[in-house]
DOTI-175438 format. One line per 3 residues: their letters; for each residue x, y, z of N, C-alpha, C. Coordinates in pm, 1 decimal, always signed. Layout:
A = X,Y,Z,X,Y,Z,X,Y,Z; ... $
# end
This chain:
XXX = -2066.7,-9412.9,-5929.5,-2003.2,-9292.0,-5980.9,-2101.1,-9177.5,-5985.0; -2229.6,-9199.6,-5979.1,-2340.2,-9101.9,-6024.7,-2344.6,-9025.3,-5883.4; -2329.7,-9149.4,-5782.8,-2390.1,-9106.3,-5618.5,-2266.6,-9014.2,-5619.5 $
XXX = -2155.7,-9041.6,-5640.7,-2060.1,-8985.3,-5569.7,-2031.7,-8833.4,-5658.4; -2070.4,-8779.5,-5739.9,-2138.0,-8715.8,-5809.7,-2217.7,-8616.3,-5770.7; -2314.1,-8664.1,-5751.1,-2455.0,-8638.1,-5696.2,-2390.9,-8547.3,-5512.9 $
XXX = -2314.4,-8643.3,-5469.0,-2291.3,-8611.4,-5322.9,-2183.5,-8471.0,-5314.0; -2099.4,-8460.9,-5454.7,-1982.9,-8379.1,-5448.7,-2081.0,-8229.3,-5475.1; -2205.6,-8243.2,-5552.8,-2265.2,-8101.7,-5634.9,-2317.0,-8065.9,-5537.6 $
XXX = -2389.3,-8162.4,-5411.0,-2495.2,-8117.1,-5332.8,-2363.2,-8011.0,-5191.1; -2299.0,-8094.2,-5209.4,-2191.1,-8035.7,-5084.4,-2134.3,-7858.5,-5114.3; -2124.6,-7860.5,-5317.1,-2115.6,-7701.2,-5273.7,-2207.2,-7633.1,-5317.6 $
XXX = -2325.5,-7662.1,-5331.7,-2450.3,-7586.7,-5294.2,-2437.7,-7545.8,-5165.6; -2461.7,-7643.9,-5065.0,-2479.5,-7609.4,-4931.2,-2365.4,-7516.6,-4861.3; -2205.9,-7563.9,-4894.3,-2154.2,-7419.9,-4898.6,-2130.1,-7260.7,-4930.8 $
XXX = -2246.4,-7273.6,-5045.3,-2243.6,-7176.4,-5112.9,-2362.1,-7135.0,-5055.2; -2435.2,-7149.2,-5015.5,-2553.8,-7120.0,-4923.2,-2529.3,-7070.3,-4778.5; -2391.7,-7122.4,-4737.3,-2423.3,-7096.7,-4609.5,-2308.0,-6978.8,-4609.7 $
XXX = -2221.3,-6960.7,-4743.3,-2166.1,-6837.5,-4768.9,-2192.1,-6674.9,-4780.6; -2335.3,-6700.1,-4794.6,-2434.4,-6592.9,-4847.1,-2521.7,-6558.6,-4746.7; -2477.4,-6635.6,-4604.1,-2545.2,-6605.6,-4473.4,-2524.8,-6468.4,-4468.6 $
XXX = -2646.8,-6377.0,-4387.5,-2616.7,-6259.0,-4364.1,-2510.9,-6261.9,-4215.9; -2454.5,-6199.3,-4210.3,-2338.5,-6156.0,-4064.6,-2428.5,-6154.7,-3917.3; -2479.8,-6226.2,-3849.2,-2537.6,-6200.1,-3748.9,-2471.1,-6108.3,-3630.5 $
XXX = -2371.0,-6071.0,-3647.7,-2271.1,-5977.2,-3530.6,-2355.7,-5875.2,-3520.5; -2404.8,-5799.1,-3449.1,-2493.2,-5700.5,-3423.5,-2396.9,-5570.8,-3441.0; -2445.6,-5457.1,-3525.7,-2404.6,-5328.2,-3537.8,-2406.4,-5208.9,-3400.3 $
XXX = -2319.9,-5148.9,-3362.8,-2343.8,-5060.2,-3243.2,-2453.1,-4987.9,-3307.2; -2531.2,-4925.1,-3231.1,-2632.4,-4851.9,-3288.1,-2617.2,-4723.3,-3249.0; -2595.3,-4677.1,-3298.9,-2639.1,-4457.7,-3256.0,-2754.8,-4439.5,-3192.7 $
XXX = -2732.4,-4350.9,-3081.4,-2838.1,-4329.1,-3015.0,-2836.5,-4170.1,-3041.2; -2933.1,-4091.9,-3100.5,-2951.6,-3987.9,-3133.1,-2940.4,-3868.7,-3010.6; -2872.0,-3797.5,-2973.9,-2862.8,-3696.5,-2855.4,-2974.7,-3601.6,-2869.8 $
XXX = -3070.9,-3571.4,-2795.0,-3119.9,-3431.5,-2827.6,-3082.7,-3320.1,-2749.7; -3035.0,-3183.6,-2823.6,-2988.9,-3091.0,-2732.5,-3096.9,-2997.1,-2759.4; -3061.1,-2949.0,-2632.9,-3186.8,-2858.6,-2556.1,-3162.6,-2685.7,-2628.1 $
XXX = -3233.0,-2682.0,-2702.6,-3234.2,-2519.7,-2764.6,-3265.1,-2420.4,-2708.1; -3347.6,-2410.6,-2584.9,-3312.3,-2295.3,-2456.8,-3136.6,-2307.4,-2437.9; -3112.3,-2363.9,-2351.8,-2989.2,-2403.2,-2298.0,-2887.6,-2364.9,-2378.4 $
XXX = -2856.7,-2402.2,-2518.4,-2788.7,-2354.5,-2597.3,-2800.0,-2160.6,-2665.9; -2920.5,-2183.6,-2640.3,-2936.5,-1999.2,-2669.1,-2880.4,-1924.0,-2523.7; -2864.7,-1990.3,-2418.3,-2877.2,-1912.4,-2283.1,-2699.4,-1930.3,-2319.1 $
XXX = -2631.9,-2040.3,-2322.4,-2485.8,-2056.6,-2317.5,-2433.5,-1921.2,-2426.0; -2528.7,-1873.3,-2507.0,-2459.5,-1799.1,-2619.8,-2461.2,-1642.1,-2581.5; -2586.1,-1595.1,-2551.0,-2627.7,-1530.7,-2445.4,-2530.5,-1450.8,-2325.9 $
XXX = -2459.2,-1587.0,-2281.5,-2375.4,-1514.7,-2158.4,-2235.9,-1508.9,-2176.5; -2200.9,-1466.2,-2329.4,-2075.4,-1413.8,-2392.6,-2081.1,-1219.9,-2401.3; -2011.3,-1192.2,-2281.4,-2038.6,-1093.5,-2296.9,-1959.7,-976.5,-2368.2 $
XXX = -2029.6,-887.8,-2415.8,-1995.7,-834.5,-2555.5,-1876.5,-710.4,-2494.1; -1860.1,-635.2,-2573.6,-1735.6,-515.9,-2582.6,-1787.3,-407.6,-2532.9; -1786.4,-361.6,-2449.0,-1872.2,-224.9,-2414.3,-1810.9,-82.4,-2516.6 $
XXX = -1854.0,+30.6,-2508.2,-1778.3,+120.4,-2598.3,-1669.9,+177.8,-2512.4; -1688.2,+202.3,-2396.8,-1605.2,+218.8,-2301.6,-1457.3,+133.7,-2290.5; -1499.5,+17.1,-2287.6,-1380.4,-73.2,-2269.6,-1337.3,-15.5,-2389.8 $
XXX = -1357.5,-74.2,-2518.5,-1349.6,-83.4,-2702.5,-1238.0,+70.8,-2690.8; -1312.8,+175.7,-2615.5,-1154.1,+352.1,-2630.7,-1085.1,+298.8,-2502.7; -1073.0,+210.7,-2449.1,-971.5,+197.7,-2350.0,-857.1,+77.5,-2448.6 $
XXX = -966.1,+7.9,-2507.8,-821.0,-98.1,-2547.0,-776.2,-30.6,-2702.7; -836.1,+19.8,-2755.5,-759.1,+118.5,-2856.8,-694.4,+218.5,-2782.3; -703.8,+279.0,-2745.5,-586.8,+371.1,-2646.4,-492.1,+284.5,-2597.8 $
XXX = -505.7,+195.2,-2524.7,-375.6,+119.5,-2471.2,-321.1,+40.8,-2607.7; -357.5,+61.8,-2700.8,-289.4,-22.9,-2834.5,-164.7,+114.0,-2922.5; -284.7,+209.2,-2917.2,-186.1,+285.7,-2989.3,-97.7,+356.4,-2863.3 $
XXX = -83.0,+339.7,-2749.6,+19.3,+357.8,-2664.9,+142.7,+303.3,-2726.9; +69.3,+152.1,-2717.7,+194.3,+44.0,-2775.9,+255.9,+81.1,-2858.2; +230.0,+119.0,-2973.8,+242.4,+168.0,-3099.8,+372.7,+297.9,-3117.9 $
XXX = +343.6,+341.0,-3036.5,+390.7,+476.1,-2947.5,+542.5,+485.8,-2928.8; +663.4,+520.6,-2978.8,+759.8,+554.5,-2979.1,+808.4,+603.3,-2842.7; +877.2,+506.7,-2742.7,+942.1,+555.2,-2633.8,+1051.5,+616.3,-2602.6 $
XXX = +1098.6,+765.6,-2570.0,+1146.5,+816.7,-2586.2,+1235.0,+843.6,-2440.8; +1358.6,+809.7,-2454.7,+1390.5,+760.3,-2273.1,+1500.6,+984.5,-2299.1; +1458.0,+987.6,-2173.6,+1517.8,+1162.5,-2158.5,+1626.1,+1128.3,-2046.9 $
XXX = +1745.1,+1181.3,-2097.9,+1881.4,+1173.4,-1989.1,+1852.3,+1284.6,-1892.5; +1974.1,+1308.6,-1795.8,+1943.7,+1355.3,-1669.6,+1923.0,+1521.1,-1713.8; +2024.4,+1548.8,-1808.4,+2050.4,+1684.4,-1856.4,+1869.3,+1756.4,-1928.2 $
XXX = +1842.2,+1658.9,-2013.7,+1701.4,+1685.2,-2041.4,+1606.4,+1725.4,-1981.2; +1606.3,+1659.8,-1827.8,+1485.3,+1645.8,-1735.0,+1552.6,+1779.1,-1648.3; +1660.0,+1790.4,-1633.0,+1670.0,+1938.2,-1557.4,+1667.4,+2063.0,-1624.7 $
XXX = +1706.7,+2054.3,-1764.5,+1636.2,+2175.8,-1823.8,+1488.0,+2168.5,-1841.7; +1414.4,+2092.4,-1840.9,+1251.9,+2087.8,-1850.4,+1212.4,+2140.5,-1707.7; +1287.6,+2065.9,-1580.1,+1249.8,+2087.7,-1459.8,+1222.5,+2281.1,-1416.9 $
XXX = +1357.0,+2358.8,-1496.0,+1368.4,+2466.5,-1453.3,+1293.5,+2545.9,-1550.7; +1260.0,+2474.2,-1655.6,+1166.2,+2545.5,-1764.3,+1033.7,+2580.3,-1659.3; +980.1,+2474.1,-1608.0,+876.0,+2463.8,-1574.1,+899.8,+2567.7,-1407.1 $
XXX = +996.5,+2607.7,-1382.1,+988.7,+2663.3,-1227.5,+1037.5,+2828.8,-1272.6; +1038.1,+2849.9,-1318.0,+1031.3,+3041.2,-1342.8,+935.4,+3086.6,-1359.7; +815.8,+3028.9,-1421.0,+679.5,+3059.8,-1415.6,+613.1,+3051.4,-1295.7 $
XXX = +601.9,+2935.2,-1235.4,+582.2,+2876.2,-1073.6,+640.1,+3013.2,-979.8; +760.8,+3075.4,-996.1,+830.8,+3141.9,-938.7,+760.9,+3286.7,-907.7; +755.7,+3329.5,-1051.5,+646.0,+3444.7,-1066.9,+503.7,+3438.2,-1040.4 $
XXX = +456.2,+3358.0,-984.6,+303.1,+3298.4,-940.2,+334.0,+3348.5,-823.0; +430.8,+3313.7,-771.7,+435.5,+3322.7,-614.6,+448.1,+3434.6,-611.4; +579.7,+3538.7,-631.3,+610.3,+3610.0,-621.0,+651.7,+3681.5,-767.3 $
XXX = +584.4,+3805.2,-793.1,+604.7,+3899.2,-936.9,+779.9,+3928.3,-931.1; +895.1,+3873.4,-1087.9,+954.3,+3905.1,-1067.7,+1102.2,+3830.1,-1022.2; +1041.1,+3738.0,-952.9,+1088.0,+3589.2,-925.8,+1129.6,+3499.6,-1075.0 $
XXX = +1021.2,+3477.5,-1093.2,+1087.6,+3368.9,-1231.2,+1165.9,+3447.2,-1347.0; +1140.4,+3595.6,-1319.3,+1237.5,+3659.4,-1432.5,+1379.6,+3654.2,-1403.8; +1425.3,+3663.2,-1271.4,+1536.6,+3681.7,-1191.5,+1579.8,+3484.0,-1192.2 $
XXX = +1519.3,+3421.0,-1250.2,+1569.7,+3284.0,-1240.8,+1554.1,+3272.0,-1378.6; +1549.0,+3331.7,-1502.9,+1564.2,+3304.3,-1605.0,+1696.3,+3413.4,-1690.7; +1744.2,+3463.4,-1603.9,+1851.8,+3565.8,-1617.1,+1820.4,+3627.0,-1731.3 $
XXX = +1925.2,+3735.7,-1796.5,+1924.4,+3846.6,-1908.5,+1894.0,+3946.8,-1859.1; +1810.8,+4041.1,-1933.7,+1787.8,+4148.0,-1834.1,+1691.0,+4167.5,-1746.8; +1720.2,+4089.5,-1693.3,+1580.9,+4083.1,-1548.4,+1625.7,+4203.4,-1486.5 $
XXX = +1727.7,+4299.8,-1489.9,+1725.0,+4414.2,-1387.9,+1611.9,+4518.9,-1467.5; +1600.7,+4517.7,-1576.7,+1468.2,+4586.7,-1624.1,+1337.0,+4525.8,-1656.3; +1331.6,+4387.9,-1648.1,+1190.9,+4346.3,-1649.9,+1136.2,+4367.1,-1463.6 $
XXX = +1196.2,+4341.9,-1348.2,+1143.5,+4362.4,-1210.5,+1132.0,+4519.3,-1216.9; +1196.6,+4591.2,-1251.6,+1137.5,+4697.8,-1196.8,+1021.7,+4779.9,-1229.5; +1008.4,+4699.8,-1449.4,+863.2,+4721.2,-1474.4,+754.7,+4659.6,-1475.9 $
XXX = +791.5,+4562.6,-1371.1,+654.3,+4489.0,-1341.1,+624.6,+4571.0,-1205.1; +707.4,+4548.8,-1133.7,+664.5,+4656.7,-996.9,+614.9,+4772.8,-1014.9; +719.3,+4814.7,-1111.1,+605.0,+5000.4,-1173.4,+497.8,+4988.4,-1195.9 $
XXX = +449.3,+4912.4,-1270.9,+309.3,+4837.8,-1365.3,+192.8,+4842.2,-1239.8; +260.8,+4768.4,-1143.6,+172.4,+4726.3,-1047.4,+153.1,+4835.8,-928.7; +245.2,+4902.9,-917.7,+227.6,+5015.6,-816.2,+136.3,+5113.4,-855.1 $
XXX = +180.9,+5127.9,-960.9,+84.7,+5266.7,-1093.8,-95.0,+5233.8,-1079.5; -64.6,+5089.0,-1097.5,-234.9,+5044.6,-1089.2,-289.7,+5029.4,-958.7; -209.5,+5040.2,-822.3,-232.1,+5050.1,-714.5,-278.4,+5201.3,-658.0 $
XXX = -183.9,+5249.8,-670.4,-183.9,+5434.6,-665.8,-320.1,+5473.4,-745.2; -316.0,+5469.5,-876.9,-443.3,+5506.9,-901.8,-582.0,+5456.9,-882.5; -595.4,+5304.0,-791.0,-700.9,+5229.1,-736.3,-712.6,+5308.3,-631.5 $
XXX = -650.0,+5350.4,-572.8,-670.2,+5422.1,-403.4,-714.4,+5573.5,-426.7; -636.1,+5631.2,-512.7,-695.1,+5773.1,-585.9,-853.7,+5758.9,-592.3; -867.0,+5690.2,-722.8,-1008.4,+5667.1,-760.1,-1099.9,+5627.6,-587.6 $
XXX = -1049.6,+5527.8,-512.7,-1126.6,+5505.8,-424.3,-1153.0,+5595.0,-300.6; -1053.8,+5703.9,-302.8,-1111.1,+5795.8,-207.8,-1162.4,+5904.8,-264.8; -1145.1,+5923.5,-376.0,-1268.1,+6028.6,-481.5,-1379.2,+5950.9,-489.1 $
XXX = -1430.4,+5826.5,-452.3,-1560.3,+5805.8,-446.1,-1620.4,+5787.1,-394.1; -1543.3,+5757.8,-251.8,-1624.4,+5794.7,-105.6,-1636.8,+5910.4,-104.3; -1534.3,+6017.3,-122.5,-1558.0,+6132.4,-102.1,-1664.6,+6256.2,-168.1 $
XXX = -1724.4,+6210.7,-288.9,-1819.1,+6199.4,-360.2,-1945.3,+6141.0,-344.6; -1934.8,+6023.0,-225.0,-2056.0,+5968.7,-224.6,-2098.7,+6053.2,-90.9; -2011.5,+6073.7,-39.8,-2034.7,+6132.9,+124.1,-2094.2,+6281.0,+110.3 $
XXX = -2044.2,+6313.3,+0.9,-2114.0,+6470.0,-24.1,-2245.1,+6434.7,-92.2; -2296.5,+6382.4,-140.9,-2435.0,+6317.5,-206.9,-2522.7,+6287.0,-60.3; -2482.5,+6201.9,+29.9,-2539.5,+6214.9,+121.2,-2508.2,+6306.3,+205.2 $
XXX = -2467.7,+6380.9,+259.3,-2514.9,+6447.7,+326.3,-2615.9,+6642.6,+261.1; -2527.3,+6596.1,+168.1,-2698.3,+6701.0,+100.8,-2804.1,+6604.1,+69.2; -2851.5,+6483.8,+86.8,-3011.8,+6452.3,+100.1,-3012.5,+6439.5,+210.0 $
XXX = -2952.7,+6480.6,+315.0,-2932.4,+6466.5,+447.7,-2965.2,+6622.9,+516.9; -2907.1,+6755.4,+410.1,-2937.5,+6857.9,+490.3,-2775.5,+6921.2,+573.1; -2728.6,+6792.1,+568.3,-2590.5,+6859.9,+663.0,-2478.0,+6951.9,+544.7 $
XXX = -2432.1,+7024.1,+634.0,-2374.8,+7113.2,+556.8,-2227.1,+7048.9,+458.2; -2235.9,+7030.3,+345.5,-2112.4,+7007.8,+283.6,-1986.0,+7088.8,+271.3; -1891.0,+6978.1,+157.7,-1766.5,+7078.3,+158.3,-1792.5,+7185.5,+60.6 $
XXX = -1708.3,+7307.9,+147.6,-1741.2,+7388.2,+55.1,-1695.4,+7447.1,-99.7; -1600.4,+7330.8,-152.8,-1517.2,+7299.1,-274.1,-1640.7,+7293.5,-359.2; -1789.2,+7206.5,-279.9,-1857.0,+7133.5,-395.5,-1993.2,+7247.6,-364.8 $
XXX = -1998.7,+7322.2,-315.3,-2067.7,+7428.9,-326.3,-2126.4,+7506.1,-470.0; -2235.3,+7465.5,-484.5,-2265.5,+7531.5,-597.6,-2279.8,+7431.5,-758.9; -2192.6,+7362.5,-685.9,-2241.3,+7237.5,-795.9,-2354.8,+7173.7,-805.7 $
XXX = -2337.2,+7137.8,-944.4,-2480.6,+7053.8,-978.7,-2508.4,+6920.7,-932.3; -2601.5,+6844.6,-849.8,-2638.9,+6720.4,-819.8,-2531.8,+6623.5,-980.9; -2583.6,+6666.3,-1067.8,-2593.3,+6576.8,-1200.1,-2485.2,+6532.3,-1201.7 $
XXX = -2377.8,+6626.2,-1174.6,-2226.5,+6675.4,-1223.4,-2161.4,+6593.2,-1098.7; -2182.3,+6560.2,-964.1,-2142.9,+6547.6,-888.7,-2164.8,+6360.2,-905.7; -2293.0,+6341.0,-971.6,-2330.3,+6190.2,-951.0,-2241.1,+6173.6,-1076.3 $
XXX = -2258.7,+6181.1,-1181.4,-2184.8,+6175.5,-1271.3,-2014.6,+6117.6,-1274.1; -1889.9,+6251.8,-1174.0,-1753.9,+6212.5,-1113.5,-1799.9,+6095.7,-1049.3; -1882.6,+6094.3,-952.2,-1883.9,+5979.1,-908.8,-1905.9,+5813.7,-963.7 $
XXX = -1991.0,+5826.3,-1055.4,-1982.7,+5733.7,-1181.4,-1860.4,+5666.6,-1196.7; -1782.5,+5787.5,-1207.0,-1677.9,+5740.8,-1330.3,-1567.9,+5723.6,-1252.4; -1521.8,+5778.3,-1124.3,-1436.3,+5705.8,-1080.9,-1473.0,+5604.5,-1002.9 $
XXX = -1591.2,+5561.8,-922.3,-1575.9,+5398.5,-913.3,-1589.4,+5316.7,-1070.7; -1590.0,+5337.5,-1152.3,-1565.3,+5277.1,-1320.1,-1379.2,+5264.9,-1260.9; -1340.4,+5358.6,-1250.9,-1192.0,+5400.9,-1264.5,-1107.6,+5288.6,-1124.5 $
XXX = -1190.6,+5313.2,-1049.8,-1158.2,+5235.3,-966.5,-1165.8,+5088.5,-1001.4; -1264.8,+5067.4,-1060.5,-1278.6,+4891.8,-1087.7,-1175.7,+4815.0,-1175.9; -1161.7,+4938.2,-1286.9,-1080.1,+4885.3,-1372.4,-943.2,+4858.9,-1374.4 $
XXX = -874.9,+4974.4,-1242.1,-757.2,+4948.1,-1206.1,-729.4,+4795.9,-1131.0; -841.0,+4779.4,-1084.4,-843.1,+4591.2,-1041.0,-799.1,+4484.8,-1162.1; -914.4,+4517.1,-1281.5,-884.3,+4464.7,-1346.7,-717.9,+4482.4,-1446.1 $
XXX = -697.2,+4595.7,-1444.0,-538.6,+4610.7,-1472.1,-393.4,+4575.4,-1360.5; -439.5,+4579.8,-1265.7,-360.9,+4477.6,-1153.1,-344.4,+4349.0,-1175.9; -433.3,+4325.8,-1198.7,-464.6,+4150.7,-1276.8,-391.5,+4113.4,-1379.7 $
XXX = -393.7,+4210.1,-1493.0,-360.1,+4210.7,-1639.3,-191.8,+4183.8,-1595.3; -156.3,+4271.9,-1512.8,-6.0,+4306.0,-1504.8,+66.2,+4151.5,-1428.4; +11.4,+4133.4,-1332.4,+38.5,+4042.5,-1254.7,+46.9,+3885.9,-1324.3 $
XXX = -65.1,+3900.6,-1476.1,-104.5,+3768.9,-1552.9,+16.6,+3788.3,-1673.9; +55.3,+3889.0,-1704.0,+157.7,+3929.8,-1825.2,+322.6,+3869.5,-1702.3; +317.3,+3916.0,-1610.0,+438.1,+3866.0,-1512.2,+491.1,+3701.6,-1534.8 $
XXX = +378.7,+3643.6,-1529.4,+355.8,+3492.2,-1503.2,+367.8,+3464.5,-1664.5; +347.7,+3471.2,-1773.5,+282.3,+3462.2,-1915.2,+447.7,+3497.3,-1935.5; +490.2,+3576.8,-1920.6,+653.5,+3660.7,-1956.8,+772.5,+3552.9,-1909.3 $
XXX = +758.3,+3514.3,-1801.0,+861.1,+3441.7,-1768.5,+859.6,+3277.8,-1797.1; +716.0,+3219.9,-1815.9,+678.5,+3104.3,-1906.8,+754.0,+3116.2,-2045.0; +716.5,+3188.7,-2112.5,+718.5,+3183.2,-2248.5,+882.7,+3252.0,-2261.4 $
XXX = +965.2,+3337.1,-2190.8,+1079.4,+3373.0,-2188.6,+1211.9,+3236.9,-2110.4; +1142.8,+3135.9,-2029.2,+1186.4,+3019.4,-2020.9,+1209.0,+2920.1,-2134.4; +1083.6,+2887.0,-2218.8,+1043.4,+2801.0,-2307.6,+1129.7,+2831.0,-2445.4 $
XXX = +1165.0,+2928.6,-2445.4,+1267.1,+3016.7,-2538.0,+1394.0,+2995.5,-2505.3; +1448.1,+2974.7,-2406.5,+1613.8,+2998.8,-2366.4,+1624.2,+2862.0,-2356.9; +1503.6,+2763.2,-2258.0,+1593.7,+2609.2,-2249.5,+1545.1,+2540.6,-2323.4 $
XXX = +1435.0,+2498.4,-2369.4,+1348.3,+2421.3,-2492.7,+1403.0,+2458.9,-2620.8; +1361.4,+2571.5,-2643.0,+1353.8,+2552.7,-2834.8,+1484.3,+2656.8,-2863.9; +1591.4,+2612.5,-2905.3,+1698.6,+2642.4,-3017.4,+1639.7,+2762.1,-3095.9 $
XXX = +1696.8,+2889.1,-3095.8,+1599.5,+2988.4,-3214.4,+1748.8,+3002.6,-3273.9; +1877.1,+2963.0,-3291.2,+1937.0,+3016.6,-3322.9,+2092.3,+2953.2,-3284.0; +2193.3,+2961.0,-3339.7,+2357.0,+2919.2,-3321.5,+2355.5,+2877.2,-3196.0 $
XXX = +2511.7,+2834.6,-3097.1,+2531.9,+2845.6,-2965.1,+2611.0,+2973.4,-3010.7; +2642.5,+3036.5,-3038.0,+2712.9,+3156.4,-3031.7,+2616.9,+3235.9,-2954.1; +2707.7,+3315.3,-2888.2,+2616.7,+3468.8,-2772.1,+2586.0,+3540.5,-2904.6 $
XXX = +2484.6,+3596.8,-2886.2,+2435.7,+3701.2,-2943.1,+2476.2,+3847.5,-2890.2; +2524.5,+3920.8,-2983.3,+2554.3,+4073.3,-2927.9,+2474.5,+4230.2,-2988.4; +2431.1,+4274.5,-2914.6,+2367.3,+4388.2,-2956.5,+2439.7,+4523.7,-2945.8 $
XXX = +2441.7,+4631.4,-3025.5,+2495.0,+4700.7,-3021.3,+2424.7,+4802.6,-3104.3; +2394.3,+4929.5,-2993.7,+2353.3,+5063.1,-3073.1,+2431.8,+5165.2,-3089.3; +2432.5,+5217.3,-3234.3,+2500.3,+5361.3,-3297.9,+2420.8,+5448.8,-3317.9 $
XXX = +2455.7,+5564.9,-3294.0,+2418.4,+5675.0,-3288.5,+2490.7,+5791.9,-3378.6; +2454.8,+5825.7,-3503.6,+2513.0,+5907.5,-3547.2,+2451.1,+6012.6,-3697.9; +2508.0,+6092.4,-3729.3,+2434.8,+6154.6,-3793.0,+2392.9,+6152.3,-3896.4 $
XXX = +2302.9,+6166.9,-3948.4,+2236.2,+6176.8,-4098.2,+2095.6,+6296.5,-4121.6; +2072.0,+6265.5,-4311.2,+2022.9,+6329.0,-4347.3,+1887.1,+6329.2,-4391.0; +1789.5,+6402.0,-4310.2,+1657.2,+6366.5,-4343.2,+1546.1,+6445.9,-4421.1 $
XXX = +1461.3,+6422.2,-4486.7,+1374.1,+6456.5,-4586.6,+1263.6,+6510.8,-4481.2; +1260.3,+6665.7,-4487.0,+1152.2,+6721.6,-4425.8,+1094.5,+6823.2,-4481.7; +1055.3,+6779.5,-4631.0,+957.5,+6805.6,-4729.2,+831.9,+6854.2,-4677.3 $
XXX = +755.7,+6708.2,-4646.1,+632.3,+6645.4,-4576.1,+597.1,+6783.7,-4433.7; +692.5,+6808.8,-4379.6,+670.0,+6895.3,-4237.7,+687.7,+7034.0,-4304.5; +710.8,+7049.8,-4420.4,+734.8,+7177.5,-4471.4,+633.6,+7237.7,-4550.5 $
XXX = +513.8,+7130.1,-4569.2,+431.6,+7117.3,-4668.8,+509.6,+7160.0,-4823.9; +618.3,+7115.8,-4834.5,+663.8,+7100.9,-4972.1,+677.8,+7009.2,-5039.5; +640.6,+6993.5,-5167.7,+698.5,+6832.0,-5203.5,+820.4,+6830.1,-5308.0 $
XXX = +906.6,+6906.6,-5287.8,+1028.0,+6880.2,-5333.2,+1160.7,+6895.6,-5220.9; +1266.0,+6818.8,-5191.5,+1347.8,+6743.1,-5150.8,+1395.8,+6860.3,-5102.9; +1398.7,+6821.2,-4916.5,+1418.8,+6951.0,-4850.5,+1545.9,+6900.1,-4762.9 $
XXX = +1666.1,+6876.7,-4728.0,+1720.0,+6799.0,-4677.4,+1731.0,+6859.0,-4500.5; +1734.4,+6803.7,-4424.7,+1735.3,+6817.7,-4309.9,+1846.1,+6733.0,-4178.5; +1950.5,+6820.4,-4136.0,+2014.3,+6731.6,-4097.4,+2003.1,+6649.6,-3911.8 $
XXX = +1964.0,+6542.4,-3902.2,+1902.4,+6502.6,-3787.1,+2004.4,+6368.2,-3728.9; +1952.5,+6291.8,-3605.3,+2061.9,+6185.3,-3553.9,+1986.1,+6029.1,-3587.4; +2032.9,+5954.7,-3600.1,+2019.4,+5828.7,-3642.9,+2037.5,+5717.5,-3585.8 $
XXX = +1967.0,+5628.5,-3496.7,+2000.0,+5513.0,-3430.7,+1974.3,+5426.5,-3500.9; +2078.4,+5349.5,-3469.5,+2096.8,+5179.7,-3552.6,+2107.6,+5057.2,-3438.5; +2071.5,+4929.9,-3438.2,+2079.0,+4852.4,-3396.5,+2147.6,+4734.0,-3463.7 $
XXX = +2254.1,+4692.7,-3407.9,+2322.8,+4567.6,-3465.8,+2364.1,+4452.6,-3366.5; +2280.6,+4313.4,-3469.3,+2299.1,+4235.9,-3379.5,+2444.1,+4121.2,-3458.5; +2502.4,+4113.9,-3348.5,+2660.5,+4030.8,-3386.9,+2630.1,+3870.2,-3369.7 $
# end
């Protein structure tokens, strides 16, 4: 009974021993990577950045987006079209875009043509008073006999006219210009008014002047200052 005993205690020792074995199965092991810190600075490196250039191109194309599209029917685009061609008109030709923007274009052409003739006429005036002025200058440092209008005149007096009408002459250039730039400027801005911007009802507008008599205070011209009555005519303008 002792052996059998003896044989049962020793049996779970030895199980209990061989319970407490460590696991011989081998663990995968990690193998540590090393990465290359050039290589990784160069990969970072060749991210290339926002230029400032690009950076106002893609904000501009954003707030495009942003941007309220505004679609224009056919009627729209042909009053803009003819807005834009009465000015064009008068470029070409003075007079033109007034006559394509109707109203009273029979009195705006004829004072642009006046405008421009006036500054023509007196460019040619001035320019043969200053040849004709210069030609008498030379030929008295010349000795040859002049006209005899300028006989007796003074050198001073003579350089002097001459001065002033090539001045006179130049400036009529520059008032040719003026007239010709008011032509073009007139029928722009007298377009931009009739088909663009609304100033007012669709009703026609009507004008109408009276003429009639009344009573005026001509104190002031009398050197008096008490109430002199004077009876004179009176224009009125009314617009319907």
């Amino acid at each position: 009974m002792a052996k059998l005993i003896s044989l049962i205690f020793a049996l779970l020792v030895v199980s209990t021993v061989c319970g407490q074995t460590v696991d011989t199965i081998p663990k995968k092991q990690v193998v540590p990577v090393k990465v290359d810190s050039l290589k990784q600075k160069s990969v970072q490196d060749t991210v290339k950045k926002e230029s400032r250039k690009e950076r106002k191109k893609r904000e501009k194309e954003e707030a495009k987006a942003k941007e309220k599209v505004i679609f224009k029917d056919s009627t729209r685009l042909a009053i803009e079209a003819k807005n834009t061609q009465a000015w064009k008109r008068s470029l070409v030709l003075p007079g033109w875009g007034q006559y394509t923007n109707g109203g009273v274009w029979w009195i705006k052409v004829p004072a642009i043509y006046g405008g421009l003739l006036s500054t023509v006429l007196v460019f040619d005036f001035n320019n043969r008073y200053y040849k004709e002025l210069l030609g008498v200058l030379k030929d008295s440092e010349l000795g040859r006999p002049i006209d005899p209008y300028y006989v007796g005149v003074p050198k001073e007096t003579i350089i002097r006219a001459k001065d002033n009408a090539r001045r006179n002459r130049d400036l009529m250039v520059l008032l040719t210009l003026g007239v010709y730039g008011l032509n073009v400027a007139e029928a722009y801005i007298d377009s931009m008014l009739k088909y663009r911007w609304s100033i007012g009802d669709d009703k026609p507008k009507k004008t109408a002047f009276l003429i009639g008599p009344t009573l005026m205070d001509a104190s002031l011209a009398s050197g008096t200052y008490s109430f002199k009555p004077t009876v004179g005519l009176k224009l009125t303008m009314k617009f319907n």
